[in-house]
N, C-alpha and C positions, 0 to 999 in steps of 0.2 A: 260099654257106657255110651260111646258116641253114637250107636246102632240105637242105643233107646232115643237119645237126644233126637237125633232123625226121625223114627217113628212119631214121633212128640210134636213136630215140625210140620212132617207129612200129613201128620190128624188136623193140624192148626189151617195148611193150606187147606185142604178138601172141606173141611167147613168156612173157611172164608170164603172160597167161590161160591158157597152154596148162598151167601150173604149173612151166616151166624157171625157176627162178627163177637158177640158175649166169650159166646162157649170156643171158638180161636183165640182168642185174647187167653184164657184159661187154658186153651191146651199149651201155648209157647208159654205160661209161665210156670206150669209144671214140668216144663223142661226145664227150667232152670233150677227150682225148690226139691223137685225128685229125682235129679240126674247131676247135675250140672254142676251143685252146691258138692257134691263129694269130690271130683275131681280137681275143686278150687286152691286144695290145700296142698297136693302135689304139684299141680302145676307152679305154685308160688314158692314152693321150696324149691322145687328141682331145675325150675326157669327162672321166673322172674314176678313179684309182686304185679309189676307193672302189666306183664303180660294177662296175667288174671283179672287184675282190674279194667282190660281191654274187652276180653272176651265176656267180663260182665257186661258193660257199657252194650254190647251186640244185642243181646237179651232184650236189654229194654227199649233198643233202637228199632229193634222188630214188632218186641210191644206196642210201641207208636206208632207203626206203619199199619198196622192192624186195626189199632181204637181211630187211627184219623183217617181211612178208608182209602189208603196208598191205591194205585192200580195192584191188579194180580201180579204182574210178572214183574213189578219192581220187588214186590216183598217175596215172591219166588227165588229173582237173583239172589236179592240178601239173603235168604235162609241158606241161600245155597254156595252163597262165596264162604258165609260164615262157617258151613258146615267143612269146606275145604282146608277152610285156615285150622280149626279145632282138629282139625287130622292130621295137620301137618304137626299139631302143639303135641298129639296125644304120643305119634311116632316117636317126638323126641326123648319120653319118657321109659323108652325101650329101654330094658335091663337095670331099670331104678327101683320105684317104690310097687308093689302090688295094689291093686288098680280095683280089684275087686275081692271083697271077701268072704271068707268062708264058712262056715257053721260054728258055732260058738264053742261046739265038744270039738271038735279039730284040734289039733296039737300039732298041726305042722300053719306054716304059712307063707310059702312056696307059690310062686307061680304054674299052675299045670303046663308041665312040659317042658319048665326051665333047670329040671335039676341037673345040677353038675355045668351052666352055663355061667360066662364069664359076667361078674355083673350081678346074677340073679339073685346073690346072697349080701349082696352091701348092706351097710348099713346107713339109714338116712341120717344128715347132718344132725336132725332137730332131736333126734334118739340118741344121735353120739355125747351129745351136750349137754341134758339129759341126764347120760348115765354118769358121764365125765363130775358134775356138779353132786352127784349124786354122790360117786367117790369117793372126791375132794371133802364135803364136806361130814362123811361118814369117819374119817380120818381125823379130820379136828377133833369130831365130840370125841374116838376114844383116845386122843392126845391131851382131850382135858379132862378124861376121867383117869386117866395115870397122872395126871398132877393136881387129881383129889378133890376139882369141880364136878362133881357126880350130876348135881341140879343143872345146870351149862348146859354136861353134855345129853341129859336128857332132853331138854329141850331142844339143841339140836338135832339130835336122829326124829323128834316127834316133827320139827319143823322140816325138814328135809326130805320126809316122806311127804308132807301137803305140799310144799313148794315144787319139788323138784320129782314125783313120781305121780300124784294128781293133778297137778294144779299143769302140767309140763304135758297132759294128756297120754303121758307114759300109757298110765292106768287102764285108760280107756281104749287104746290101742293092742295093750297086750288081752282085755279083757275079751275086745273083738275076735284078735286075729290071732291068738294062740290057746287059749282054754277062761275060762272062767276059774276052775281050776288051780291054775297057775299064778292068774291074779290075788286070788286069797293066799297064795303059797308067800307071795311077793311081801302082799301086807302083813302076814303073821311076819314075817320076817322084820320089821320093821319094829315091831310090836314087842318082840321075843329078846330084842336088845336095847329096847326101853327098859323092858323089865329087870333084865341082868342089871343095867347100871343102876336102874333104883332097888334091885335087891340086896346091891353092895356085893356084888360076885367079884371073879379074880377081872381084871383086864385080859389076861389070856382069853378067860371063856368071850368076855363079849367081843375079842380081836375072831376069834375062831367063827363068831355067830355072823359078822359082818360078811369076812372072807365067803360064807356060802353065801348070803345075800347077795354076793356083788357078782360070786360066779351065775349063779341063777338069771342075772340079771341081764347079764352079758350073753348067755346064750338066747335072750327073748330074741336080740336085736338084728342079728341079720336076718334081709329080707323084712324086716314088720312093714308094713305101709302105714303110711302118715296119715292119720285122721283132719280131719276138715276142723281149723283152729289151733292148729299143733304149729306153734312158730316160737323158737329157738330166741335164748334172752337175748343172744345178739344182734338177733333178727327182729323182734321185739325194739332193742334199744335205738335202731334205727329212724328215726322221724317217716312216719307213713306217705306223708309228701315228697318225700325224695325219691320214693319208690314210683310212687306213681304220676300221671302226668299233672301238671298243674290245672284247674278249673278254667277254660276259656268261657268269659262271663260275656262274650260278646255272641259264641255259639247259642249260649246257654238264650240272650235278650233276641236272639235271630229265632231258633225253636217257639218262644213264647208269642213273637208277632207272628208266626206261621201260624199258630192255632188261631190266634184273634182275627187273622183276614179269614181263614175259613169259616170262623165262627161271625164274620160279616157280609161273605158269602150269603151263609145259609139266611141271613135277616133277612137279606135283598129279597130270597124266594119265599118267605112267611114264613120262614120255621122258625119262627122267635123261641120260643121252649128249647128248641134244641142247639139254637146259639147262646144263648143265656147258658146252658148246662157247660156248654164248652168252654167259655171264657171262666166261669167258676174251675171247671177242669185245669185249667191253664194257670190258675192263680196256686190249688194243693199239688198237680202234679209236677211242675214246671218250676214261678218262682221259691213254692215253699219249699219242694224235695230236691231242688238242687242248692240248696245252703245261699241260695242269694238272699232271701227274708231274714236271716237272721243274719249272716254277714252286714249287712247294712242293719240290723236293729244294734247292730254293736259297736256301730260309729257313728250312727245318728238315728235318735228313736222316731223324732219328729220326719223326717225324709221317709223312712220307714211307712210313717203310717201315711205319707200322702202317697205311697205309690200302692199301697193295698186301696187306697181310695179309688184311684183309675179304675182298676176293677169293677165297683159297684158302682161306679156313675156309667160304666156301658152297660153292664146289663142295665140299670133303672134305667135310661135310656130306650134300650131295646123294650122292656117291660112299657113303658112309655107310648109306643110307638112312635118314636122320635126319627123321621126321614134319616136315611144315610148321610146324605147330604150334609145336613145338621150337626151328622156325629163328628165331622171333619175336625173341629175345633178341639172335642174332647179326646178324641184320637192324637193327633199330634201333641198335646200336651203332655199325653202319657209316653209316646215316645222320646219328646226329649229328655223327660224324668228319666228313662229308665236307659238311655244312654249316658246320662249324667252317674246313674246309679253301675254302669258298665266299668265309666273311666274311673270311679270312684276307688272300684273293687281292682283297676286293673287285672293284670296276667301273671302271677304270682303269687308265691306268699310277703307276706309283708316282714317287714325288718321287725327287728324287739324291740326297739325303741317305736314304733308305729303299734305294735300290741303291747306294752307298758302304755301308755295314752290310751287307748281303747279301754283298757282292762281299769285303767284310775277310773274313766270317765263312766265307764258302767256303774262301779260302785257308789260314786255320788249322786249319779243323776236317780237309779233308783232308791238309795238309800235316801237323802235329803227330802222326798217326799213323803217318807214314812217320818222322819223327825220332825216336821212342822210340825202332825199330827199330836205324836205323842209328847211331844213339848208344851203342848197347848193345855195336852190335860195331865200334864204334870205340872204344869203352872197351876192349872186348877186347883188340885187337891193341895197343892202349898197351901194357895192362898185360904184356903177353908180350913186350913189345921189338920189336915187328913194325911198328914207327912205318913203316918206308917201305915195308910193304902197303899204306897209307892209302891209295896213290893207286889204288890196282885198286877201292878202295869208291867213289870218289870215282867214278873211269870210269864204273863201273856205274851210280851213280845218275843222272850225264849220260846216259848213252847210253836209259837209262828212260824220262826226262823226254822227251828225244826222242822216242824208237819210241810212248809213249804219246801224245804230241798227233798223231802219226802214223799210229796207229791210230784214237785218237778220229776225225779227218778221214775218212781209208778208210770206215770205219762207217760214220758221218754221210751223207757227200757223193759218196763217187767207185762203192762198191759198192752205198749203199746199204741196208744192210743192215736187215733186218726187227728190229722191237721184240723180237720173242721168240727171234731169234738171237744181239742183243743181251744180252738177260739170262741168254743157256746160255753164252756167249762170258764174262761177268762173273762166273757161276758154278764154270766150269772155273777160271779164273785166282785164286779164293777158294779153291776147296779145296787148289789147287796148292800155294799160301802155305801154308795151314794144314798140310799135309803136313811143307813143311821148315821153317815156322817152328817143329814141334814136336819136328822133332830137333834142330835150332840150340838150343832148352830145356833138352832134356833131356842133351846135351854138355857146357853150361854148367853145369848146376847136378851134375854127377857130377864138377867139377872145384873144387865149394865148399869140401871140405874141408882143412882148411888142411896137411894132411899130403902128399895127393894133389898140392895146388896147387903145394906148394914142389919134390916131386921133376918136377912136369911143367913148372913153371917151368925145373929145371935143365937139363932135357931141351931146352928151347925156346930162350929169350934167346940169342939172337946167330945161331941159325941159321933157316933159312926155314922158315916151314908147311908142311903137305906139300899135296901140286896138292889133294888131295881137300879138306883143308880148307877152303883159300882156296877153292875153287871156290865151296863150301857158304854161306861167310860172301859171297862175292861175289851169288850166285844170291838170297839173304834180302835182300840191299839191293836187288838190280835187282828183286826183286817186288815189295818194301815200296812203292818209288816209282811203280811201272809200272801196278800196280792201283790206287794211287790218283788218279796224274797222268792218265790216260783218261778217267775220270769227270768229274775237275775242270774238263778242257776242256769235254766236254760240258754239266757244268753252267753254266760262264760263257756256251756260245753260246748256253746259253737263256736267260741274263739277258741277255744283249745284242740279241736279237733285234726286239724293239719300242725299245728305245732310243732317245732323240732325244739330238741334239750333247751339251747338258748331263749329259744319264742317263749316255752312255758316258764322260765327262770324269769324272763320281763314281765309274763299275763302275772306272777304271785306277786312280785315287789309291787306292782302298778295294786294290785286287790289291798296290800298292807297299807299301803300308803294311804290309800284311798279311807281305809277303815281308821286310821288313825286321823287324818281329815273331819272324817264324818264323826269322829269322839268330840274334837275341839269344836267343831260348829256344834253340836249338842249341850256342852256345858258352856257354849258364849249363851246360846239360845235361850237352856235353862235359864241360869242364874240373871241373864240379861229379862226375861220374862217376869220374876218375881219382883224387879225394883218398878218395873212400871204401873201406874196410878190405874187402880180397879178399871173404871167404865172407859178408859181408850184399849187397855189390857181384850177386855171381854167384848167392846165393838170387832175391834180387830181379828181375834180369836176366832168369835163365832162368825164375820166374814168371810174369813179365810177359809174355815172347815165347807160354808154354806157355797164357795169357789169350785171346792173340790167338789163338791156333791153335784154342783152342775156337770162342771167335765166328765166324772165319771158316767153321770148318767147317760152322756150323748158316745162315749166312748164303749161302753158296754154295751148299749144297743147297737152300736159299728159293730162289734165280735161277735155279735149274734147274728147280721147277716152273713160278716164273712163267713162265716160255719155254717150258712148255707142254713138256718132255721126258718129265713122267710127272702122275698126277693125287693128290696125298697124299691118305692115313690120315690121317684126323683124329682125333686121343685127348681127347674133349670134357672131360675134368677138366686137361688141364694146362694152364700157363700159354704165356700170350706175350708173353714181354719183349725186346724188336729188342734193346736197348741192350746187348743179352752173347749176340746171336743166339741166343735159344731161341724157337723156335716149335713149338706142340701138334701137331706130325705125326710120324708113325715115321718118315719118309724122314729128315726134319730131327732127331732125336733119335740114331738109330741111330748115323753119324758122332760124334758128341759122348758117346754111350757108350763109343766106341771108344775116346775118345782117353781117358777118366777113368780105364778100365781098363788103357791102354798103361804111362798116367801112377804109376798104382797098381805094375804089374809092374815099370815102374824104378825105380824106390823099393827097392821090396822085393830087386831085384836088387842097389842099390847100398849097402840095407844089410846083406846078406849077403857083400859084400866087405868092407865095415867090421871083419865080425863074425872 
């Protein structure tokens, strides 16, 4: 394996001198996705986590040398210290786990050449524990099928075989590296002592059924090799942070300004496109993939979004043609932020009591915005008599809560999805809001007058809304919650990410607390909304939603440049204030024109009906 890794290395240099720099970039990371990634799992058992998570770190540090056009013979030495250190890692794996594997009809799984050598036949810890759990627990269920819980102990042997022979990569290992075969042997076996206890057979027979189980099982394990993922529950129960090094967020803010002077480099000599591209680079490869964007969205949202700002005021800038010279001022701004954004994060993990505070303040800060919302139109339908539409607002915001940790996941984990599809995906779903939360505003407040109010009251109480409205009032709740509830999962998985037992015991108490919070402000809000007097009720109301409509619009066109969908006009005299979405660009301004003037034209329309 390390002869491939080299070969993978060697293809990467001989086309980087050639100047492909694409198709080198792709051959070093098929070293690591087609070679690299198998050997991860032993070296973290049989070394050390930390160790693994090092020689990953190399991988991408090569990467970089490569995409940012290092000299040859610097990213030569690297490939080539590296490849010495992974020799020296792979040496120490001598007479452990089996390294490479064999044909799937095989029935041995032996090192060639090691039989009968000392070592050659161990058994790996994460197999031992494993089979150990595997045992122990086969033992209970028929200890509580002799004292006549037949249901229990079925349930255990069914559970015991996913937890502790699937779920434990047993499966997958013996499937690999001893027969396929042997694996179905394994599962019938499983299967064959469900059946006896719910047949009602003697305990003898399913004590007898077990016994070959267990011997079968025992003879898989020495020698098997450990598949990539295979880590033992006590290994497992260990905090991931303590295995490996802690994040230095100051390497990480030194790395990000190395690409931006390169990428101001390249301005100076006209290749504006291609500085532009790099600083966008520097923003998903850099601050977003090293967990700083989200570490700082999770202690301060507003801080957050002004340091994703920095970014697009250089390129618009660059886009600009804005002399270097000029750019001074908007450069160092960005650097003190994100040294502030350094000390912020410090060099460690944080205490539980600093992640209980993060983890409160997430749940209200996103939460509380989605409850103006639906408070506002659940005041509504009070006041119309439409008390038992509540439950279609109610519907709505469950079914959000859901599709959104739903979505969050999809993104994250199962599709994958890239940073900057991420932010055009958060951008569509902003402006979308802002669309109907500003006619859910603008509906409200043409209903303040207390003339108006009383004949459409007569018109309403006691019969239904019509589809279009409810829909409208449904469709403003299922957003309010839906684009908030996505984020907020994503933010919690990045506070819980390095977490140890105690950190994630603080992130839950801080999320209850938080949710119970967020109940009482809800029913003060509620209840507090139905005693106030119609037309300052509905001024207010439809203010507030028409607030939000602005923000979001100038906010949602922000996530659509950082996703990289277009590159803003930067207008160097205006302001940027995140906290009411205004940012210095015409892309972000334009929308927010729109609505001042929509905002203007209802007005003037509704008081032309007055008139």
């Amino acid at each position: 394996m390390v002869a491939e890794i080299g070969d993978f290395f060697n293809e990467a240099l001989r086309l980087y001198k050639k100047g492909d720099i694409q198709e080198a970039k792709l051959k070093a990371q098929s070293a690591y996705f087609e070679v690299f990634e198998n050997l991860e799992g032993p070296i973290r058992i049989n070394i050390s986590a930390k160790k693994s998570y090092e020689l990953e770190e190399e991988f991408i540090a090569i990467r970089k040398m490569i995409t940012g056009k290092e000299p040859v013979a610097a990213v030569e030495k690297r490939i080539n210290d590296f490849m010495a250190q992974l020799k020296t890692v792979t040496s120490e794996l001598e007479g452990g786990v089996e390294l490479v594997a064999e044909a799937a009809n095989e029935t041995k799984h032996e090192m060639p050449g090691t039989e009968g050598k000392a070592g050659s036949r161990s058994v790996a810890p994460v197999w031992q524990q494993a089979f150990d759990n595997i045992q122990a627990n086969l033992e209970r269920a028929l200890e509580a099928y002799r004292q006549g819980q037949a249901k229990k102990a079925a349930e255990l042997v069914i559970q015991t075989q996913f937890d502790d022979y699937k779920n434990s990569l047993l499966e997958t290992a013996v499937r690999r590296h001893v027969s396929q075969r042997k694996d179905f042997e394994n599962n019938s076996g499983f299967s064959a002592i469900t059946s006896l206890i719910q047949g009602g057979n003697t305990p003898e027979k399913v004590e007898a059924e077990i016994a070959g189980l267990i011997k079968g099982l025992r003879g898989d394990l020495p020698g098997l090799p450990v598949v990539e993922g295979a880590v033992s529950k006590r290994e497992a129960g260990k905090s991931v942070a303590s295995a490996m090094p802690a994040k230095d967020w100051s390497k990480v803010t030194a790395d990000l300004f190395q690409e931006i002077d390169k990428a101001i480099a390249l301005y100076e000599k006209g290749e504006t496109k291609a500085a532009a591209i790099i600083v966008q680079e520097a923003y998903f490869d850099i601050f977003e993939a090293s967990g700083m964007e989200a570490k700082i969205g999770v202690r301060d949202g507003n801080f957050k979004a002004r340091l994703e700002g920095h970014f697009s005021v250089i390129v618009g800038q660059m886009k600009g043609g804005v002399p270097v010279g000029k750019m001074h001022d908007a450069l160092a701004a960005m650097k003190k932020d994100f040294e502030k954004a350094t000390e912020m994060l410090g060099k460690g993990k944080d205490s539980p009591l600093a992640l209980f505070f993060y983890s409160l303040t997430i749940i209200l800060r996103e939460g509380i915005e989605a409850i103006l919302i639906i408070t506002a139109i659940i005041a509504y339908l009070l006041k119309t008599g439409n008390r038992d539409k509540l439950r279609v607002i109610y519907k709505g915001c469950l079914i959000a809560v859901a599709l959104s940790a739903v979505t969050a996941v999809l993104v994250k984990w199962v599709f994958k999805t890239s940073a900057a599809s991420q932010e055009a995906m958060e951008g569509g779903a902003m402006l979308l809001a802002s669309l109907v939360l500003f006619s859910v505003s603008y509906w409200l407040i043409s209903k303040a007058e207390a003339q108006k109010w009383v004949s459409y009251i007569q018109g309403k109480v006691g019969d239904s809304l019509s589809s279009n409205s409810l829909k409208a009032l449904w469709f403003a709740a299922f957003l309010a919650v839906y684009r908030e509830g996505a984020e907020t999962v994503l933010f919690y998985q990045a506070l819980v990410s390095d977490s140890t037992a105690a950190g994630l015991t603080a992130i839950g108490g801080g999320f209850v607390i938080g949710c119970i919070l967020l109940v009482g402000i809800y029913l003060a809000m509620r209840y507090g909304a139905v005693k106030l007097p119609i037309r300052p009720y509905f001024l207010f109301t439809g203010a507030l939603l028409y607030y939000m409509a602005f923000v979001f619009a100038g906010k949602g066109v922000m996530e659509l440049i950082e996703g990289k969908l277009f590159e803003p006009s930067l207008i160097s005299w205006a302001p940027a204030v995140p906290f009411i979405g205004l940012y210095p660009y015409v892309q972000t301004l334009v929308p927010q024109l729109l609505i001042i003037l929509a905002a203007i034209a209802a007005l003037a329309l509704m008081a032309r009906r007055r008139a």
